[in-house]
N, CA, C and O atoms as CSV, one atom per row, in Angstrom:
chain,resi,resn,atom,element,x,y,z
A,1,UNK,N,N,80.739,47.861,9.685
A,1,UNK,CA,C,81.575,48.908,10.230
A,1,UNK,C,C,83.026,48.533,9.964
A,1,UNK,O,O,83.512,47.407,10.065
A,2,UNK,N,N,83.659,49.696,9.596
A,2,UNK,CA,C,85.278,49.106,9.444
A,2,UNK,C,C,86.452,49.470,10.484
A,2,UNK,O,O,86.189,50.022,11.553
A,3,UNK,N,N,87.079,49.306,10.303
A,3,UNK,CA,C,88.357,49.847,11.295
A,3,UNK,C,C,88.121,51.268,11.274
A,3,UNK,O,O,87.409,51.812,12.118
A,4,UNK,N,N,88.742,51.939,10.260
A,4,UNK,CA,C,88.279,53.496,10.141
A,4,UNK,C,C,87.412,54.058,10.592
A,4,UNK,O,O,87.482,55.260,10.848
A,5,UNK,N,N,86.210,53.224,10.839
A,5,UNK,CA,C,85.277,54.067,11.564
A,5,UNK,C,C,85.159,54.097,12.658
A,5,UNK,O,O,84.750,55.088,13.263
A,6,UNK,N,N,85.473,53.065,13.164
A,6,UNK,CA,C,85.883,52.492,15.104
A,6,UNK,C,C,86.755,53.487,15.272
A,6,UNK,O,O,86.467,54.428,16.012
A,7,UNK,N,N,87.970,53.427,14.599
A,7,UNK,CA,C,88.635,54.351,15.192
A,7,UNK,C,C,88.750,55.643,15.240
A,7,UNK,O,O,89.583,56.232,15.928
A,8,UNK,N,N,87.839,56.217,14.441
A,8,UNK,CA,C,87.160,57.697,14.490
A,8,UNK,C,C,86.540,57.930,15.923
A,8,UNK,O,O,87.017,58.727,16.731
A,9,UNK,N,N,85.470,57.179,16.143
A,9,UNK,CA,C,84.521,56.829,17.151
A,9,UNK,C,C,84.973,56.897,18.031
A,9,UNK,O,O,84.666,57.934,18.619
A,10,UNK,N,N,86.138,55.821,18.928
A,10,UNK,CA,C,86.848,55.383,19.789
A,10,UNK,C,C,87.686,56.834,19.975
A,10,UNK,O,O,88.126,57.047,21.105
A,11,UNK,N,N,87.878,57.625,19.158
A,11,UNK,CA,C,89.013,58.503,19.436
A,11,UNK,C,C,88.588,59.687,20.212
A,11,UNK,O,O,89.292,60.326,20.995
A,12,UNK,N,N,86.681,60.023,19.733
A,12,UNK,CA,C,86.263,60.640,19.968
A,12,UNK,C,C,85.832,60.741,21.404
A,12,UNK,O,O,86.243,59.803,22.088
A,13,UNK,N,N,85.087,61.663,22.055
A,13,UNK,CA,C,84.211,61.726,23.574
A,13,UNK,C,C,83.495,60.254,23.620
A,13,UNK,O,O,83.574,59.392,22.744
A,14,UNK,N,N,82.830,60.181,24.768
A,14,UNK,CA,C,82.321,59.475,25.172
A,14,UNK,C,C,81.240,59.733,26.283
A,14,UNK,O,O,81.438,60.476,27.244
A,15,UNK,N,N,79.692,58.811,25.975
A,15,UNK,CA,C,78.463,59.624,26.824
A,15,UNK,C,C,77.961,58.002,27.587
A,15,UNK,O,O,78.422,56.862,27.525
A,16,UNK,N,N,76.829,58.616,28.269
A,16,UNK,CA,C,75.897,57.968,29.116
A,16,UNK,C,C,74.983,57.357,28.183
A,16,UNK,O,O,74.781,57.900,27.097
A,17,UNK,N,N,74.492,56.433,28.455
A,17,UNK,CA,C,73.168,55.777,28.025
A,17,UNK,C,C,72.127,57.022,28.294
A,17,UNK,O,O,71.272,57.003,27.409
A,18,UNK,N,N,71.923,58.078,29.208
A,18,UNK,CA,C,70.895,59.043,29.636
A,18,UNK,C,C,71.318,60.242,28.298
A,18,UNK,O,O,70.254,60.492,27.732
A,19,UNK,N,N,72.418,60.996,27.666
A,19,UNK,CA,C,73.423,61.642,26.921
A,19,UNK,C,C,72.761,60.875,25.821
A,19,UNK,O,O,71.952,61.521,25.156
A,20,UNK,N,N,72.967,59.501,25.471
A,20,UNK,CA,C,72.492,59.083,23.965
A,20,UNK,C,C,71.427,59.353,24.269
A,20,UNK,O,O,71.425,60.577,24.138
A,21,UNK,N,N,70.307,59.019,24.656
A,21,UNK,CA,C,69.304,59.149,24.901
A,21,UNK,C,C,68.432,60.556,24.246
A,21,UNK,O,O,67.526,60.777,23.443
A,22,UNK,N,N,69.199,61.185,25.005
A,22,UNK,CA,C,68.811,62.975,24.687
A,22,UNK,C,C,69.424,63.334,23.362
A,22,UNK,O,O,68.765,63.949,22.524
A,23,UNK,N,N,70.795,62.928,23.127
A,23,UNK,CA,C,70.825,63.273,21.672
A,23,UNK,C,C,70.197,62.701,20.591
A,23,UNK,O,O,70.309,63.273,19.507
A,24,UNK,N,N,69.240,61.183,20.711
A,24,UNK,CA,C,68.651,60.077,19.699
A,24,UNK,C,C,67.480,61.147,19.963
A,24,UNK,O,O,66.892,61.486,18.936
A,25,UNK,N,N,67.131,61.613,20.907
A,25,UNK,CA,C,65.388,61.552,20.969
A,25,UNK,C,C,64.744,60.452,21.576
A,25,UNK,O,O,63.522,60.395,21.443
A,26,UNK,N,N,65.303,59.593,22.198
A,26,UNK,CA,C,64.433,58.213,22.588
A,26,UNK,C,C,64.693,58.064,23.752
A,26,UNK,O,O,65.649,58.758,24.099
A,27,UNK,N,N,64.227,57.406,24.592
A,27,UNK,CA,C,64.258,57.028,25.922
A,27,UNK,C,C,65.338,56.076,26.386
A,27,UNK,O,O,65.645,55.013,25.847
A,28,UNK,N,N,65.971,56.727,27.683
A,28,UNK,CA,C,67.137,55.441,27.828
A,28,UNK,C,C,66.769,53.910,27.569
A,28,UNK,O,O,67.590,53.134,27.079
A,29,UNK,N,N,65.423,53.512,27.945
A,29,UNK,CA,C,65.558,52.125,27.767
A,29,UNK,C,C,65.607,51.684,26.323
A,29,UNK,O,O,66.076,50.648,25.852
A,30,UNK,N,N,65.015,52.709,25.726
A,30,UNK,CA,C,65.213,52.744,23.491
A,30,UNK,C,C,66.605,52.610,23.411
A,30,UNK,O,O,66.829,51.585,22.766
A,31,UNK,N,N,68.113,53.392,23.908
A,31,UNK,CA,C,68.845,53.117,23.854
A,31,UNK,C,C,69.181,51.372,24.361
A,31,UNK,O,O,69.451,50.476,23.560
A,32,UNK,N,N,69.094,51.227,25.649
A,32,UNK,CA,C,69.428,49.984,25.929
A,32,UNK,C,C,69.259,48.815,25.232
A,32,UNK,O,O,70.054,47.895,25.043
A,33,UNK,N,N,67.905,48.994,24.804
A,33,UNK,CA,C,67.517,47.625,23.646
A,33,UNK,C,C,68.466,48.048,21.977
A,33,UNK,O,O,68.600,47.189,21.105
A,34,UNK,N,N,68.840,49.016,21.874
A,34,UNK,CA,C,69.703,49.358,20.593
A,34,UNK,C,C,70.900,48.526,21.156
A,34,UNK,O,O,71.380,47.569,20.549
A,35,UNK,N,N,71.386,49.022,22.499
A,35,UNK,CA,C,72.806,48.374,22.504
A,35,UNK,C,C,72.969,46.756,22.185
A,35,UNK,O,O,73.867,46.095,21.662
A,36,UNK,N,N,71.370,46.354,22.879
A,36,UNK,CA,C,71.301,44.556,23.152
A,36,UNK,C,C,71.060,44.375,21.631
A,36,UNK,O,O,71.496,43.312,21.188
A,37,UNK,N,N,70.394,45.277,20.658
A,37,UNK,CA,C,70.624,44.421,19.166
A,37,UNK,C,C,71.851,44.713,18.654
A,37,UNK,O,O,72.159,44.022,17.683
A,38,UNK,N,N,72.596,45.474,18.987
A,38,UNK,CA,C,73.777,45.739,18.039
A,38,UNK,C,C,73.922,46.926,17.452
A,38,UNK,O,O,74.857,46.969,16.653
A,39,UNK,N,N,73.182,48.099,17.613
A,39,UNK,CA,C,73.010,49.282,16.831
A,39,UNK,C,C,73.996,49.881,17.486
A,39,UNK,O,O,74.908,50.416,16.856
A,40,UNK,N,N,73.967,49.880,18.608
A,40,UNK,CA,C,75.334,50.839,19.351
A,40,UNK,C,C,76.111,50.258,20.263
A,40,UNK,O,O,75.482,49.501,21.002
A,41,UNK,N,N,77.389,50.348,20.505
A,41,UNK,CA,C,78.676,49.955,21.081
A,41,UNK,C,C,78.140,50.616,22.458
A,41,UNK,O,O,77.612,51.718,22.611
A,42,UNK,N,N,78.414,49.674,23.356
A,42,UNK,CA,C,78.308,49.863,24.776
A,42,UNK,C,C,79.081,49.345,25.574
A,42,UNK,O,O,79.408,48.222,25.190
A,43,UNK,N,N,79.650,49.715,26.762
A,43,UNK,CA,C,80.588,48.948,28.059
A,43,UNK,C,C,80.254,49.603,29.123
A,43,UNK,O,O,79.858,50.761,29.259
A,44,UNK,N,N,80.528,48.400,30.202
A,44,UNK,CA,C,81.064,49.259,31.459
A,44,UNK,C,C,82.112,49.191,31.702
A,44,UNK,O,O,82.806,48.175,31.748
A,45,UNK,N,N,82.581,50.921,32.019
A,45,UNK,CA,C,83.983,50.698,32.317
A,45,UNK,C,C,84.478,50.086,33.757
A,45,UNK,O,O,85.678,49.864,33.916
A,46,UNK,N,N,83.609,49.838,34.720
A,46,UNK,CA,C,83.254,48.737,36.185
A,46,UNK,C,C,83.092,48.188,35.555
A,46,UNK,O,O,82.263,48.478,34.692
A,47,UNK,N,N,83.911,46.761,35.539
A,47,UNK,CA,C,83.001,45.755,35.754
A,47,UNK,C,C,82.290,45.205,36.591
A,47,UNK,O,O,81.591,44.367,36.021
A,48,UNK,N,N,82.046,45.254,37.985
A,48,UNK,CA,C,80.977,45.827,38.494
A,48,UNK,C,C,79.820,46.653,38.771
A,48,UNK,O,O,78.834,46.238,39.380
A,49,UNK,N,N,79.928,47.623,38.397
A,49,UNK,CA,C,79.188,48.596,38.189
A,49,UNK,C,C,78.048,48.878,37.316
A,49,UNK,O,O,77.826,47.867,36.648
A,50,UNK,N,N,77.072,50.006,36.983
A,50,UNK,CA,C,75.901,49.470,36.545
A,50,UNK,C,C,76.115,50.350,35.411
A,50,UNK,O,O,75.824,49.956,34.282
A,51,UNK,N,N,76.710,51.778,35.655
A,51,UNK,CA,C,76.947,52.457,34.655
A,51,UNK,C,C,77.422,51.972,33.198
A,51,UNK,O,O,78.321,51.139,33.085
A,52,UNK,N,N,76.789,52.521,32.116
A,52,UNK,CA,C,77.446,51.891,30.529
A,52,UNK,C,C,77.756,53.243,29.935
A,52,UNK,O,O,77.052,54.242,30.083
A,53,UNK,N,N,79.044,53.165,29.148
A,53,UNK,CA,C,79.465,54.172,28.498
A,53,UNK,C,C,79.008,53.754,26.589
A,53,UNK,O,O,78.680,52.653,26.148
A,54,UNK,N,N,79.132,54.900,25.921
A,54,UNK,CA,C,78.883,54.479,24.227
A,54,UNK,C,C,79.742,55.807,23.816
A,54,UNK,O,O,79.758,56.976,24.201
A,55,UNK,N,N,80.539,54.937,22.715
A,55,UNK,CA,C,80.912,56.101,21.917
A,55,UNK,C,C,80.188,57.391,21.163
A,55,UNK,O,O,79.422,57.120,20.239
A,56,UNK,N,N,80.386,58.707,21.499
A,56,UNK,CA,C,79.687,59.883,21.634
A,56,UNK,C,C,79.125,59.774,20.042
A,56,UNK,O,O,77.957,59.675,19.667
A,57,UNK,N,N,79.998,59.813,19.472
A,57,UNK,CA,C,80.314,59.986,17.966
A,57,UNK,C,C,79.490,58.601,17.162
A,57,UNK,O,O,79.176,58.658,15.973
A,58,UNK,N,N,79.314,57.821,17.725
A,58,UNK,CA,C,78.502,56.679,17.045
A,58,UNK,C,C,77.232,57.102,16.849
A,58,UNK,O,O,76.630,57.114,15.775
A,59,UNK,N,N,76.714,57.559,18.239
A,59,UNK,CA,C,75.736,58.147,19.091
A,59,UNK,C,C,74.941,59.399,17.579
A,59,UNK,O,O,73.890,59.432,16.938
A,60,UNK,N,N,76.088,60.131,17.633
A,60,UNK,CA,C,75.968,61.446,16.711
A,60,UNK,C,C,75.712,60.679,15.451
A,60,UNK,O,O,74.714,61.052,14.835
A,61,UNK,N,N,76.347,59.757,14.967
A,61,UNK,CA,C,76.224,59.721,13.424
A,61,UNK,C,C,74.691,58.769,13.484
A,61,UNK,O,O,73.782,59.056,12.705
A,62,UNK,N,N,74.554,57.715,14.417
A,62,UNK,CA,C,73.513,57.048,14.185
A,62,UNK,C,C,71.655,58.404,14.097
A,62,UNK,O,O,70.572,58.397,13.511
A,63,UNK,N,N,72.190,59.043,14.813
A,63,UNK,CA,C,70.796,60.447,14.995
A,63,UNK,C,C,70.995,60.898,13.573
A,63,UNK,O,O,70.067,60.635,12.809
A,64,UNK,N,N,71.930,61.464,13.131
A,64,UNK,CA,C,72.433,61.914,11.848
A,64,UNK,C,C,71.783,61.158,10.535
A,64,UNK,O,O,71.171,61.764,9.655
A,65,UNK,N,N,71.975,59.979,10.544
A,65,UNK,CA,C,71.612,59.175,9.872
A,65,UNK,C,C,69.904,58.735,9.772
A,65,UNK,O,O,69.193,58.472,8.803
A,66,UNK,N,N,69.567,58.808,11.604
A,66,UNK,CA,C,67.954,58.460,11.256
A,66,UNK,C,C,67.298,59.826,11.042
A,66,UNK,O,O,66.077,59.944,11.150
A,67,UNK,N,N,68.101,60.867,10.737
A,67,UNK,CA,C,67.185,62.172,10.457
A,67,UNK,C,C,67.089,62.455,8.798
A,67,UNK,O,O,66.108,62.945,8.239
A,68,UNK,N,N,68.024,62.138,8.308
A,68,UNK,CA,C,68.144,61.946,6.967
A,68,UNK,C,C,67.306,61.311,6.547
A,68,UNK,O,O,66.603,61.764,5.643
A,69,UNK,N,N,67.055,59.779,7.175
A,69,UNK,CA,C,66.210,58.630,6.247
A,69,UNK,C,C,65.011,59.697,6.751
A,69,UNK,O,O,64.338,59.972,5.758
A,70,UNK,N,N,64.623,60.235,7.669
A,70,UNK,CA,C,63.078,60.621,8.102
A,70,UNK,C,C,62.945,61.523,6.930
A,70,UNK,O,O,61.959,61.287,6.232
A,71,UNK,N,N,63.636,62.406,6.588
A,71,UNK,CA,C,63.574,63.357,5.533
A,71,UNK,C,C,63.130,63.048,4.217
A,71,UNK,O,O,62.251,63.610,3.563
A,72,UNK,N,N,63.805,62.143,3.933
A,72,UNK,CA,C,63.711,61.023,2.755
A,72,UNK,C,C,62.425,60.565,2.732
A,72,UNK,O,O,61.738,60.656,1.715
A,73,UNK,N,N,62.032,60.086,3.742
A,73,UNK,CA,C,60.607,59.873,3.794
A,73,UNK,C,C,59.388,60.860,3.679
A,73,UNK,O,O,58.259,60.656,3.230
A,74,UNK,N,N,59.891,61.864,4.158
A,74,UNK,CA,C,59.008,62.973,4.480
A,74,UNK,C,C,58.823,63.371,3.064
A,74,UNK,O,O,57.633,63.479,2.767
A,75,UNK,N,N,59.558,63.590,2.218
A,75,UNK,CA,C,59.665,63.739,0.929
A,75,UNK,C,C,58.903,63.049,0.399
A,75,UNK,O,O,57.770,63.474,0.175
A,76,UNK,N,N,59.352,61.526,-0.041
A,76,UNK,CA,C,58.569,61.079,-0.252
A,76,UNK,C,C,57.194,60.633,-0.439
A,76,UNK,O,O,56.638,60.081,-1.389
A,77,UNK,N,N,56.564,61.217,1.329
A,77,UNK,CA,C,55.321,61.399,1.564
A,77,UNK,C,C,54.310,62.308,0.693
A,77,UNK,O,O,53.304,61.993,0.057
A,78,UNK,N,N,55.052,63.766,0.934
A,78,UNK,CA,C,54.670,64.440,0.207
A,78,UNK,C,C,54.830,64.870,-1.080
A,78,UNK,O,O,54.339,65.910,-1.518
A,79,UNK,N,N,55.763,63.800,-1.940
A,79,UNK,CA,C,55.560,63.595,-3.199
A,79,UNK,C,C,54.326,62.843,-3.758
A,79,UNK,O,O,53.729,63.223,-4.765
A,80,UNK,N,N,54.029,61.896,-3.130
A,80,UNK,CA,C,53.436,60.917,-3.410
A,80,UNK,C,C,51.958,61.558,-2.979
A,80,UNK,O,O,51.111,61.969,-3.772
A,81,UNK,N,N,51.892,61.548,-2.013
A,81,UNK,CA,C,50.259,62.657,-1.522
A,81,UNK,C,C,50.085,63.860,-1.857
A,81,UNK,O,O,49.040,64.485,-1.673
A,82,UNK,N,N,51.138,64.308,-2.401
A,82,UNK,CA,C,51.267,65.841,-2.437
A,82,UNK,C,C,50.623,66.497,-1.433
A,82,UNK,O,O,49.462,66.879,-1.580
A,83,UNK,N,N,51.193,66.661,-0.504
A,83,UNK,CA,C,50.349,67.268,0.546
A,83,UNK,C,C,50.299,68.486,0.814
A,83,UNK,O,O,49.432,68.825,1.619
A,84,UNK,N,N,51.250,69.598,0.205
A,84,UNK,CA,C,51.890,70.608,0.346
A,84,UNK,C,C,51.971,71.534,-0.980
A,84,UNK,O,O,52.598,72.592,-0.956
């Protein structure tokens, strides 16, 4: 990731771990283990607190991105099997 893109990201909204969730398709705790490998930027803005924020826009491009590769695949599939 480069500067340019952080700071796209960073400039943009900002959601819930429950918000990524619904926009990935996956379950908050699918998010949570993304944040603990590194796939997505997470904080609390408490530091106390339990709540975690993620940049909206990371959020968006990472869905963006795994819908494409699925496509790619899907293609693929049905190149290869011709299923269709």
């Amino acid at each position: 990731m480069d500067d340019k893109t952080l700071k796209r990201w960073a400039s943009g909204p900002l959601c819930t771990i429950a918000q990524a969730a619904a926009l990935l398709g996956v379950s908050s705790q699918t998010v949570r283990r993304m944040v603990l490998h590194g796939h997505l930027i997470a904080w609390r803005p408490n530091p106390s607190g339990q709540k975690r924020l993620l940049y909206r826009r990371q959020v968006e491009d990472l869905a963006a991105h795994s819908q494409s590769r699925a496509i790619r695949q899907a293609r693929l599939m049905q190149d290869t099997f011709d299923f269709f």
